[in-house]
DOSETOR-371380 format. One record per residue (C-alpha): residue number from 1; x, y, z. Coordinates in pm, whole numbers. Example, Ala and Ser with C-alpha at 12.3 -4.5 7.8 and 13.67 -1.06 7.14 Angstrom:
BEGIN
num:1, east:1230, north:-450, up:780
num:2, east:1367, north:-106, up:714
This chain:
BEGIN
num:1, east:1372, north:-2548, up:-2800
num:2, east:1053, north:-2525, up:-2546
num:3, east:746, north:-2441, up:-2552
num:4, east:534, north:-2215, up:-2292
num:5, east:228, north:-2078, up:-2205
num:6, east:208, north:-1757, up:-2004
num:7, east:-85, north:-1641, up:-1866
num:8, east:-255, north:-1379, up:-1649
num:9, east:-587, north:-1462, up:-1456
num:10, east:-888, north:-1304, up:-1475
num:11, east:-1008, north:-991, up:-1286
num:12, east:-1404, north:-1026, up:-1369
num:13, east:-1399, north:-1157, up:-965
num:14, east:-1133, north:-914, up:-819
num:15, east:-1256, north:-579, up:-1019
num:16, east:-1620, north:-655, up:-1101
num:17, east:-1747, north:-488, up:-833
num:18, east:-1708, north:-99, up:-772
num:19, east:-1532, north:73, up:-1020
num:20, east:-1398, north:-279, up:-1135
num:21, east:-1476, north:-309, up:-1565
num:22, east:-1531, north:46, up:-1552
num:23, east:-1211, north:230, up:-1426
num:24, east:-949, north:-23, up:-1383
num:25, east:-741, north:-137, up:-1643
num:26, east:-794, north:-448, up:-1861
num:27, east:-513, north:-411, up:-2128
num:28, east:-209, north:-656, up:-2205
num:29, east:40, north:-632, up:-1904
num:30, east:399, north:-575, up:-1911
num:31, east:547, north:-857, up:-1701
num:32, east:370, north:-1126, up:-1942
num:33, east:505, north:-951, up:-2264
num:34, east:882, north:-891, up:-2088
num:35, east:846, north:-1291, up:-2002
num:36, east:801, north:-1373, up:-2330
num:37, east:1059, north:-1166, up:-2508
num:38, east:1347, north:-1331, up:-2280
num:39, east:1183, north:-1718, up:-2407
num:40, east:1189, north:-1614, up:-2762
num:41, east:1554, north:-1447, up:-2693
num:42, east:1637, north:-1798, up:-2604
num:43, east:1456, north:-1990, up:-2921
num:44, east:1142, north:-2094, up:-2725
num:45, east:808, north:-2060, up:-2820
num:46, east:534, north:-1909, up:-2646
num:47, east:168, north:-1822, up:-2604
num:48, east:27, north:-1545, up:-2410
num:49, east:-340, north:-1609, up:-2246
num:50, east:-476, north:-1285, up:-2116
num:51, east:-777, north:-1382, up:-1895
num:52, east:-793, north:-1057, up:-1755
num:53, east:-1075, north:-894, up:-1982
num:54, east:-1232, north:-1266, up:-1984
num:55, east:-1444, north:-1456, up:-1690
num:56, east:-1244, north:-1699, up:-1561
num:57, east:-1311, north:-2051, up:-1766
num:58, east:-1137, north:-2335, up:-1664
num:59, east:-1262, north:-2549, up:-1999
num:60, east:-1072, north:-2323, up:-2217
num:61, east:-691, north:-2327, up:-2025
num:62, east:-773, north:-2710, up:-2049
num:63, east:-808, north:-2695, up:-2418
num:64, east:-554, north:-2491, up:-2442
num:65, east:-310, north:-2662, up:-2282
num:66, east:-410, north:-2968, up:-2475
num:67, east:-380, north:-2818, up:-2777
num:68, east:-55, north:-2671, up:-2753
num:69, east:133, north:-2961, up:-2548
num:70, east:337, north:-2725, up:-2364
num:71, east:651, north:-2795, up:-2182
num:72, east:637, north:-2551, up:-1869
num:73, east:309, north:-2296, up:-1808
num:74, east:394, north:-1950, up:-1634
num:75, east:97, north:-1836, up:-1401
num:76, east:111, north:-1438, up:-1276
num:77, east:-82, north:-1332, up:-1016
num:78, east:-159, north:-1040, up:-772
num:79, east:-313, north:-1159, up:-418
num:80, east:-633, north:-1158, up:-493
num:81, east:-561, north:-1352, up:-779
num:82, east:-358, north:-1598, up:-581
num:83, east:-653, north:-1854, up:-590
num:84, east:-687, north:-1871, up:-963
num:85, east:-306, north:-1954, up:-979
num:86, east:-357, north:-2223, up:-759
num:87, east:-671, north:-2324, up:-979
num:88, east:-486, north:-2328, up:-1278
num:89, east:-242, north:-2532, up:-1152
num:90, east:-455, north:-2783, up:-1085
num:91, east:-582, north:-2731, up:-1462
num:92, east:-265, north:-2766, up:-1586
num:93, east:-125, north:-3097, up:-1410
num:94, east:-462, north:-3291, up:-1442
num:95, east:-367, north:-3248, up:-1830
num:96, east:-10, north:-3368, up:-1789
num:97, east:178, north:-3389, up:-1472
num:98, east:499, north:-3364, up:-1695
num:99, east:424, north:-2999, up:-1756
num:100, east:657, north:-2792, up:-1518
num:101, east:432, north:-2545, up:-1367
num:102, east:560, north:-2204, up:-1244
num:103, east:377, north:-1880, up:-1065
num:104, east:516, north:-1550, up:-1026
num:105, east:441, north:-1197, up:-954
num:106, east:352, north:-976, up:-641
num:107, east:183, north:-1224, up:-413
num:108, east:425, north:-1543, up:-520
num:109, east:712, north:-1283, up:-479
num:110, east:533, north:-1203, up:-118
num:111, east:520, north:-1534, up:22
num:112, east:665, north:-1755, up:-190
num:113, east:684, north:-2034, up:36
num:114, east:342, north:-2017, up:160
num:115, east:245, north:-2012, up:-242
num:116, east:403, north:-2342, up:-283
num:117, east:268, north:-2466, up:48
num:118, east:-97, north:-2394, up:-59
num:119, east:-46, north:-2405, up:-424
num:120, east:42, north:-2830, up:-397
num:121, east:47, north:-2836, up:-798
num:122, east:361, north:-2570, up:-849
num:123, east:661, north:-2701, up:-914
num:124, east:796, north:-2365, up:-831
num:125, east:756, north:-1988, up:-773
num:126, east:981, north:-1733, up:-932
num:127, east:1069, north:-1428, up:-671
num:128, east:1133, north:-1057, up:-780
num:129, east:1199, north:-976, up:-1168
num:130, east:1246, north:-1324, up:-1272
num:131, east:1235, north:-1226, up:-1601
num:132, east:1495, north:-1540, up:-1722
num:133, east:1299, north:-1760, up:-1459
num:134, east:1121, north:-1925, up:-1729
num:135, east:1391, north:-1924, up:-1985
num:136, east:1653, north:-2107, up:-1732
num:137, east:1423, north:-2355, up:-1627
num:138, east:1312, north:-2448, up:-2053
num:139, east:1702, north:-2465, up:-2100
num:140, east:1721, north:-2734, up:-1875
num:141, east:1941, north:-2531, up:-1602
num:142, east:1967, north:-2697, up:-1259
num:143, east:1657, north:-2576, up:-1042
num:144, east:1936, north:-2526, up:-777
num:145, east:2162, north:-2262, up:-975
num:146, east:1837, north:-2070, up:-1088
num:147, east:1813, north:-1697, up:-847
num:148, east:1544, north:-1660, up:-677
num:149, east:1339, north:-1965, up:-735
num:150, east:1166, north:-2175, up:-472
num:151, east:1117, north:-2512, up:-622
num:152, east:971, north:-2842, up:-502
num:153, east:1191, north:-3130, up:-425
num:154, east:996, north:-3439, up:-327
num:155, east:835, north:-3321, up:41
num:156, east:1030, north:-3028, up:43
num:157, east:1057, north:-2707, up:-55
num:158, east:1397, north:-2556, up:-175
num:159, east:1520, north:-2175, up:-162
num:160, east:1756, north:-2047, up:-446
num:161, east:1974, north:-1755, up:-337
num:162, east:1790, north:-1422, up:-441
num:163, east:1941, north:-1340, up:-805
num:164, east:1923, north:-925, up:-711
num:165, east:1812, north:-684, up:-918
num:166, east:1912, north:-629, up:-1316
num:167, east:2130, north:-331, up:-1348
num:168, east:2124, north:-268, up:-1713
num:169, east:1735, north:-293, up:-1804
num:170, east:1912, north:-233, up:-2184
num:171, east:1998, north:-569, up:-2186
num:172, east:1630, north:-693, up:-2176
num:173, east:1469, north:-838, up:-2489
num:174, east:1240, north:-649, up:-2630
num:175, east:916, north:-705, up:-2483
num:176, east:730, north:-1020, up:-2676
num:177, east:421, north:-769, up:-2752
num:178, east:306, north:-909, up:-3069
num:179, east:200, north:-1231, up:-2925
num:180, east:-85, north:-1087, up:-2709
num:181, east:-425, north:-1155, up:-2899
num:182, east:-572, north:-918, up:-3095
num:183, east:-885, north:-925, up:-2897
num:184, east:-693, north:-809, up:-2565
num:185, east:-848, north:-439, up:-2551
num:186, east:-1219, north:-549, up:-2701
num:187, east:-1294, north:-456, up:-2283
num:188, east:-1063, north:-114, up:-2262
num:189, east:-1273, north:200, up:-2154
num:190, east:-1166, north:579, up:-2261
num:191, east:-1172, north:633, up:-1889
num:192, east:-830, north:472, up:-1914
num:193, east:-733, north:540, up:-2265
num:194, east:-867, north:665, up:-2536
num:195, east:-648, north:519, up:-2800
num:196, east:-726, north:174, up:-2860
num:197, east:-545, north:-55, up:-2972
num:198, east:-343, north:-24, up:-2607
num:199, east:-52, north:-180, up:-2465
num:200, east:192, north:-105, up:-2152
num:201, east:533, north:24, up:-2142
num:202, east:835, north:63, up:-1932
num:203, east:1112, north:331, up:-1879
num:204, east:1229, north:249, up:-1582
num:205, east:1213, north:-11, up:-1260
num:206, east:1206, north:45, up:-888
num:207, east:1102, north:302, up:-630
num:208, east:1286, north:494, up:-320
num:209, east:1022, north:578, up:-127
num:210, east:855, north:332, up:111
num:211, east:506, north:385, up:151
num:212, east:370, north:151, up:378
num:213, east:60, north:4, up:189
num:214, east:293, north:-51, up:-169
num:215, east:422, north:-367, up:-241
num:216, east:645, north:-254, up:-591
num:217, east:949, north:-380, up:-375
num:218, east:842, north:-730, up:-365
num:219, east:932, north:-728, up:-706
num:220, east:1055, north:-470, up:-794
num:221, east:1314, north:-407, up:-497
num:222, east:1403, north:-74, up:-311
num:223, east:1654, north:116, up:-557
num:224, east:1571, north:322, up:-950
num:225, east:1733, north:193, up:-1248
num:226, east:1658, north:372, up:-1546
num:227, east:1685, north:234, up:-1930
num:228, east:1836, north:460, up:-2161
num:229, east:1669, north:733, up:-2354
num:230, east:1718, north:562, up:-2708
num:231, east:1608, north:269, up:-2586
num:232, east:1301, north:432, up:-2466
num:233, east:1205, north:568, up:-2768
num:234, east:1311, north:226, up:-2949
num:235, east:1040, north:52, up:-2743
num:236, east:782, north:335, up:-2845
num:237, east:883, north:270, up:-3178
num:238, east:862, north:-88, up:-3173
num:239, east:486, north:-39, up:-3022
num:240, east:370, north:177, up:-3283
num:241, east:503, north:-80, up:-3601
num:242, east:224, north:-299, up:-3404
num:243, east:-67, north:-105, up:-3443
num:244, east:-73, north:-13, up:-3104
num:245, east:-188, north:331, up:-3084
num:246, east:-159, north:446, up:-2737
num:247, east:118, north:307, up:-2467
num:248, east:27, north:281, up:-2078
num:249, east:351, north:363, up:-1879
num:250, east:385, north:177, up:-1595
num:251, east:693, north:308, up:-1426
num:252, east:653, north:401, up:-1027
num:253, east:824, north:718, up:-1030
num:254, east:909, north:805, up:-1414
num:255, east:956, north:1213, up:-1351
num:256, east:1135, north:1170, up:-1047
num:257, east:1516, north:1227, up:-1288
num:258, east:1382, north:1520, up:-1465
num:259, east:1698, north:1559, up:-1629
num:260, east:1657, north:1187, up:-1759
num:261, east:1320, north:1176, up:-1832
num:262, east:1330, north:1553, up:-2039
num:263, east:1618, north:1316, up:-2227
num:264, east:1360, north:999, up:-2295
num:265, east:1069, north:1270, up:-2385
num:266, east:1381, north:1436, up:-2658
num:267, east:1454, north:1082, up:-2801
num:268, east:1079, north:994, up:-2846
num:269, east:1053, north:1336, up:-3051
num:270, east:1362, north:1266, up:-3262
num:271, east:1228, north:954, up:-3312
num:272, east:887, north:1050, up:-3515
num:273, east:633, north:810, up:-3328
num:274, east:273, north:886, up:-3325
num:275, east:189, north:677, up:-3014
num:276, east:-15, north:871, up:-2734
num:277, east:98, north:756, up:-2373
num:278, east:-4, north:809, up:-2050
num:279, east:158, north:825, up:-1675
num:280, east:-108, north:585, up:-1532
num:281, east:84, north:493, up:-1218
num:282, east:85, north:823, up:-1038
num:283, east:399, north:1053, up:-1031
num:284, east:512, north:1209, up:-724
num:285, east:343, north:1582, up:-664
num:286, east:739, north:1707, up:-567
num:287, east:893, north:1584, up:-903
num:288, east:661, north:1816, up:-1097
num:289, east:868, north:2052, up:-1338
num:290, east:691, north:2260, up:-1581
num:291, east:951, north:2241, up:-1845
num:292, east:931, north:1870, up:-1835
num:293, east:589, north:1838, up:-1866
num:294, east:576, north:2068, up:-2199
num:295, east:851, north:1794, up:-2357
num:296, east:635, north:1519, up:-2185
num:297, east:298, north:1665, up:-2433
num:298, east:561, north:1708, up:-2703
num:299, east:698, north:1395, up:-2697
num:300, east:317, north:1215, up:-2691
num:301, east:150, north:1208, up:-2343
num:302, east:-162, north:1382, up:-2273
num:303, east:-253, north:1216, up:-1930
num:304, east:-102, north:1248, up:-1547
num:305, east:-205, north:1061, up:-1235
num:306, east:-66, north:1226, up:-926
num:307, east:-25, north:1040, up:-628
num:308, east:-202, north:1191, up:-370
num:309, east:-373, north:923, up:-123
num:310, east:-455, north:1206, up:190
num:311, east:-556, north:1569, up:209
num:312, east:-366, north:1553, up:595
num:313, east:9, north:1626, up:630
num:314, east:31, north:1420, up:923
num:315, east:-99, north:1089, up:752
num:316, east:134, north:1147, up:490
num:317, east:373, north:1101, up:711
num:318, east:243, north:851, up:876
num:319, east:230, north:609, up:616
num:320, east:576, north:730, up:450
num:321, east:503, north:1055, up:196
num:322, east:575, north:1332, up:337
num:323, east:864, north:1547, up:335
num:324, east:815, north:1749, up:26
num:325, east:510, north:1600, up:-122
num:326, east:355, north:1834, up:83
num:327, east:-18, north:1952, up:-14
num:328, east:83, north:2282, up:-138
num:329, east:322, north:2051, up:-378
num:330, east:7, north:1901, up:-509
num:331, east:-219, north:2204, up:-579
num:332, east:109, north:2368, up:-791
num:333, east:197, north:2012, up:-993
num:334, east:-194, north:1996, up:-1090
num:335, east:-153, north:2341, up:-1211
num:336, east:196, north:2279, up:-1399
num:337, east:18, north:1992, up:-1561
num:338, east:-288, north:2168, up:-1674
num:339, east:-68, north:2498, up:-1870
num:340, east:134, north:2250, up:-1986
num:341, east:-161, north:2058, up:-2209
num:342, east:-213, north:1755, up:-2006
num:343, east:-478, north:1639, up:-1839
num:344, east:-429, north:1561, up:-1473
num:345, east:-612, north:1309, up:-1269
num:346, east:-554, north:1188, up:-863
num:347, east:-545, north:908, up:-655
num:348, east:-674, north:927, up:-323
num:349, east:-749, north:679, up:-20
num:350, east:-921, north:634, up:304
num:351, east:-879, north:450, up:543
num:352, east:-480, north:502, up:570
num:353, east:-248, north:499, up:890
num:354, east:-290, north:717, up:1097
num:355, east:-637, north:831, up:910
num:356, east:-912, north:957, up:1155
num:357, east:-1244, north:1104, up:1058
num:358, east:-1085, north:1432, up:1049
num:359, east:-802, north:1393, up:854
num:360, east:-1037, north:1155, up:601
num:361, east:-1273, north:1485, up:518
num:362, east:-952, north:1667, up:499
num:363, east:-900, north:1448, up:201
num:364, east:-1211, north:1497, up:110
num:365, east:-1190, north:1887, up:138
num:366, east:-814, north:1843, up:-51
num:367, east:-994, north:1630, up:-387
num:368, east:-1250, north:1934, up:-445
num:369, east:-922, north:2196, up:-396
num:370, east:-675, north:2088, up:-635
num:371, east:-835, north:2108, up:-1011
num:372, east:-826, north:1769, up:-1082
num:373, east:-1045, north:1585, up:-1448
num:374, east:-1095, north:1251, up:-1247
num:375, east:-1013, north:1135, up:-940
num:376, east:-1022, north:807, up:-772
num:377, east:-1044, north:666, up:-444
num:378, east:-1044, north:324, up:-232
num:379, east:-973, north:206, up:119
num:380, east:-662, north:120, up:173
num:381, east:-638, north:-265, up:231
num:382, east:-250, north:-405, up:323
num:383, east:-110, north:-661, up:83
num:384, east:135, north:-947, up:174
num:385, east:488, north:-804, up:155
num:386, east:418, north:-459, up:252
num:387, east:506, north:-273, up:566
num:388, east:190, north:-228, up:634
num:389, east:47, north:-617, up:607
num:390, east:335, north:-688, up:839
num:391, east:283, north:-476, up:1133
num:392, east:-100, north:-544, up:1146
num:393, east:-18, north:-874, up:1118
num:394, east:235, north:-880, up:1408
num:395, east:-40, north:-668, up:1608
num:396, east:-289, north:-945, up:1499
num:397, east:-515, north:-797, up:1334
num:398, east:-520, north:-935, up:1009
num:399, east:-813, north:-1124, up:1010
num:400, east:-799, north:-1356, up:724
num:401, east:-539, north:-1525, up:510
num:402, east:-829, north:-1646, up:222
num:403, east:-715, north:-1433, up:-87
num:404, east:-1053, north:-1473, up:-210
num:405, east:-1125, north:-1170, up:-4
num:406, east:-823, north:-928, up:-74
num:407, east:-1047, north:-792, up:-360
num:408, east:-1042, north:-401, up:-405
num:409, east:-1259, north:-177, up:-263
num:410, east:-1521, north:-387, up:-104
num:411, east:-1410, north:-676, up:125
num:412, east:-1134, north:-453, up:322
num:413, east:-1352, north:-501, up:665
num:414, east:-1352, north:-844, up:629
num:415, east:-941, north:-825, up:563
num:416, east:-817, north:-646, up:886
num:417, east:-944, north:-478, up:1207
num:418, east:-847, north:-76, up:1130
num:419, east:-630, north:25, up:1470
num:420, east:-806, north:375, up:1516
num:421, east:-1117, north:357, up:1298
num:422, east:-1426, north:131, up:1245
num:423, east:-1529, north:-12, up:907
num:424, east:-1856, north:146, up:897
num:425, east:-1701, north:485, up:924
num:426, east:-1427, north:443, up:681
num:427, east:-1725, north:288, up:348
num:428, east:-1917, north:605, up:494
num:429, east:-1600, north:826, up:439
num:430, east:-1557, north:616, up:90
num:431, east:-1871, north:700, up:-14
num:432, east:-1875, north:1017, up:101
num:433, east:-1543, north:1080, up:-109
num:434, east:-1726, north:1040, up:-439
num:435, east:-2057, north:1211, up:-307
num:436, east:-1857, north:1547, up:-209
num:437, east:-1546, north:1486, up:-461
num:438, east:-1755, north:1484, up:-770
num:439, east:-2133, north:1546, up:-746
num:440, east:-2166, north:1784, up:-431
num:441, east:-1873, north:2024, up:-619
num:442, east:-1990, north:2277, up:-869
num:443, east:-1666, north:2366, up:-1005
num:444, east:-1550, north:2018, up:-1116
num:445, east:-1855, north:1942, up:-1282
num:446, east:-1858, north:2217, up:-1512
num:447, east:-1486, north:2115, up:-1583
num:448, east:-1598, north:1766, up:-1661
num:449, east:-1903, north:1906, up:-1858
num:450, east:-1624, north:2120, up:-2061
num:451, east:-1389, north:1828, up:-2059
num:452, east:-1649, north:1566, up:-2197
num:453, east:-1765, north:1871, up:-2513
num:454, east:-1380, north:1890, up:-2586
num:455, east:-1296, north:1519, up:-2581
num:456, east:-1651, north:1437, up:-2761
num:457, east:-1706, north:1204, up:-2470
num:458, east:-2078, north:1244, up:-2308
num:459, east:-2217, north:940, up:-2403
num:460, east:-1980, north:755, up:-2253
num:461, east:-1917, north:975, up:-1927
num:462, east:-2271, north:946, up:-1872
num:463, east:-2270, north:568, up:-1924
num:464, east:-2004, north:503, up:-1699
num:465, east:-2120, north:735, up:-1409
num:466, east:-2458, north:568, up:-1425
num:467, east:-2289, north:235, up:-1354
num:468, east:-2013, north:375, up:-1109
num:469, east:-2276, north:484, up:-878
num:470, east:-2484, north:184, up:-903
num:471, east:-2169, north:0, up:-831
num:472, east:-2045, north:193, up:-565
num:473, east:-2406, north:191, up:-364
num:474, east:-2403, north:-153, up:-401
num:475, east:-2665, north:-285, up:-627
num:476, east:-2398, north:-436, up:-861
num:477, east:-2192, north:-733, up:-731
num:478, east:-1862, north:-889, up:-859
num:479, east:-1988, north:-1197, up:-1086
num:480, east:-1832, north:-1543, up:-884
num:481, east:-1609, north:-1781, up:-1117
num:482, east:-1608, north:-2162, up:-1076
num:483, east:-1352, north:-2299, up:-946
num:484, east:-1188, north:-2643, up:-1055
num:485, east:-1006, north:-2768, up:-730
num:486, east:-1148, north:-2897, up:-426
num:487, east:-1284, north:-2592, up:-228
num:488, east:-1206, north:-2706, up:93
num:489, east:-818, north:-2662, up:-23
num:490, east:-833, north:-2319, up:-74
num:491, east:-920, north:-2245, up:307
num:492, east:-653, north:-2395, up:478
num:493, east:-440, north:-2088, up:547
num:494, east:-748, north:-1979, up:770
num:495, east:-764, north:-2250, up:1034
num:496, east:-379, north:-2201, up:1161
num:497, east:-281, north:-1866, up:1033
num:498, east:-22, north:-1821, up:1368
num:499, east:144, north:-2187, up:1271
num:500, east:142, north:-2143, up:874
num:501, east:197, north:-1836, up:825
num:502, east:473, north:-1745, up:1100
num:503, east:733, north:-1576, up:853
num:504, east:630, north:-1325, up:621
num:505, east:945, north:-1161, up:511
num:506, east:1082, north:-1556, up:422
num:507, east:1447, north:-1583, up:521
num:508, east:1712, north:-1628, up:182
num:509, east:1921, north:-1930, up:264
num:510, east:2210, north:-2088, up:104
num:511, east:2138, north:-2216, up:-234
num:512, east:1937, north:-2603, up:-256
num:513, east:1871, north:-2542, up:121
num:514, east:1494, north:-2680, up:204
num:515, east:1234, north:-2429, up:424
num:516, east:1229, north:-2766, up:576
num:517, east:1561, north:-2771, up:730
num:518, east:1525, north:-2375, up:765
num:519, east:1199, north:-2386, up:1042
């Protein structure tokens, strides 16, 4: 039996700024918890360190790790967490270079050579669902027979065949959710739920649509896979002999099956749970069905985030919606939502391809049409992996490769050159979003005012729009975090970005193969 730490960096950095602390979410993630429920499946032991509700403190992994002697440590990380993986590497193998180090997630799964290139204190990077990654490599498996891993083999680096995708998500462990800390939600706001104690969910894996700024496939893969109903409600179950009173479901498209998801919403009724939930990642405005979303209240959810990103039918297509996610789709699945009980909220975006001024106030114009309780809205920055990183990248115009600066929101100028708009026209549009969207539009803010008298809320709405708009005008700045390697490492990608970063979809080669012999 093995031991292992899993952990999940800090966003204090990333989401400080803007609506960071305020309306992104800070609760235990899934892909930690899933993780750990395949090493305990196996008879190892584990620890869970959430630094995402935490600043980042170097000290305390140290002690950690120190304390608990682990045998391999599991780092997650989005890319504009990519640094801190590489950090806590370092953290990690200055305690004990016996420690087998691993990192895995989006930006790993993105360019997972160019991880372990820059990350020189992995021993390896898991690709796509890895969820027995960790549990192959504590059984003492051959690196080489492991799917999906890249691992390091003296000077080189060595590329597993990918393992594909798991067709029967039944046969995952149950999610490892009880070894999250009890303080993990002390930092949760009611803008995201209102239920504490909180904790995420899944239904289902995968997406078949291909929106060009989404990088679910990296991980996730192009293709839906569905667990069954009963196993559904087995997880809600599970959540609620916790404590946890409210589950955050973090499926892509979870209402695109109606006729399966009406069955999940039935089995959670049979079932008796008293667990509130919410559809957090944004459902598709086509898959609305207005018998579904009366079993979806029944059943425990009181919260819908539509998908919207533009209020223009041509940049919809542009960037991959389209076809029947048309706009006249949205303004009828608010509505559906709204007789059915729940409250509906929207994501929106500027800054997309194909956007213009135009078609960015048409957005605009859209957000203040469809009857929405909150809505949110960024500028669309392209992450490593997606269609959209790789075209501007092959049009060189991607300007840096320091993940420092992929942070949301407010360092997407200094990311990429926009090919038909400048930066200081798509903040002004930004800005201009929330200025029109919310405070320039009568009728929304008497349905807030009604919204926040129902829900018992105005304290807190008026706390949190006082700091959004600070935020968002820029008199509130992301707090920096120390960092514990040598900072000249972590800006090496920038000096040769044609000659280091040449391959961003990284070619699968035969298993134990190096990228050595593969360039």
């Amino acid at each position: 039996m093995g031991k292992a730490i899993l952990i999940n960096p800090s966003y204090f950095r990333t989401y400080g700024s803007n609506e960071g602390g305020i309306a992104f979410p800070v609760y235990p993630i899934l892909s930690l918890s899933a993780i750990g429920g395949a090493l305990k499946a196996r008879g190892h032991e584990i620890k869970i360190l959430d630094l995402s509700y935490r600043q980042y403190d170097p000290q305390m992994i140290r002690e950690l790790v120190e304390r608990e002697k682990p045998d391999a440590v599991g780092i997650t990380a989005t890319t504009p967490l990519a640094n801190q993986l590489r950090d806590i590497s370092y953290v990690v193998k200055d305690v004990s270079k016996d420690i087998f180090t691993i990192g895995g997630g989006a930006h790993p799964s993105a360019l997972p050579f160019e991880t372990m290139r820059e990350t020189a204190r992995l021993d390896a990077v898991a690709t796509g669902e890895a969820d027995f990654a960790m549990a192959d490599v504590l059984d003492g498996k051959d690196l080489a027979s492991i799917p999906g891993l890249y691992w390091r083999d003296g000077d080189d680096i060595r590329v597993n065949m990918p393992g594909g995708l798991l067709e029967n998500l039944d046969d995952l462990p149950m999610p490892a959710w009880e070894d999250y800390p009890p303080d993990c939600n002390e930092k949760m706001t009611r803008i995201i739920a209102r239920h504490s104690p909180v904790s995420t969910i899944e239904f289902s894996r995968g997406c078949v649509f291909q929106c060009d700024f989404c990088g679910s496939k990296n991980t996730m893969g192009l293709g839906y896979r569905k667990k069954s109903p009963e196993r559904c409600a087995e997880e809600i179950a599970k959540l609620q002999s916790l404590g946890v009173r409210e589950a955050v479901l973090v499926d892509d498209i979870f209402t695109s099956d109606n006729e399966w998801a009406a069955l999940v919403c039935e089995a959670i009724i049979r079932k008796g749970t008293n667990v509130a939930w919410t559809c957090t990642n944004g459902i598709r405005v086509d898959s609305a069905n207005p018998e579904l979303f009366a079993l979806m209240k029944r059943a425990g959810c009181y919260r819908v985030y539509f998908g919207f990103e533009s209020g223009n039918e041509d940049v919809l297509k542009a960037f991959g919606k389209g076809g029947r996610a048309t706009l006249d789709k949205g303004v009828e699945a608010v509505e559906m939502a709204r007789r059915a009980g729940l409250e509906p909220n929207g994501f929106f975006m500027v800054g997309l391809t194909g956007d213009t001024e135009a078609s960015m106030q048409d957005t605009i114009d859209y957000a203040k049409k469809v009857r929405l309780d909150t809505m949110k809205c960024g500028m669309c920055t392209p992450y490593p992996g997606t269609p959209m990183f790789r075209q501007l990248r092959k049009e060189g115009r991607v300007k840096t490769f320091d993940w420092d600066q992929y942070t949301v929101y407010n360092k997407a100028e200094e990311i990429y050159d926009h090919p038909t708009l400048g930066w200081d026209t798509i903040k002004r549009f930004f800005k201009k979003f929330y200025a029109e969207a919310y405070f320039k539009n009568p009728p929304y803010m008497w349905r807030r005012l009604k919204f926040m008298v129902k829900n018992h809320e105005i304290f807190w709405n008026v706390v949190y729009t006082l700091r959004f708009w600070l935020m968002i005008w820029g008199r509130e700045k992301a707090p920096e975090h120390e960092n514990y390697a040598f900072e000249h490492e972590w800006r090496k990608l920038d000096t040769k970005p044609d000659a280091e970063l040449r391959d961003y979809a990284v070619p699968r080669a035969k298993s134990g193969v190096s990228r050595r012999q593969m360039m």
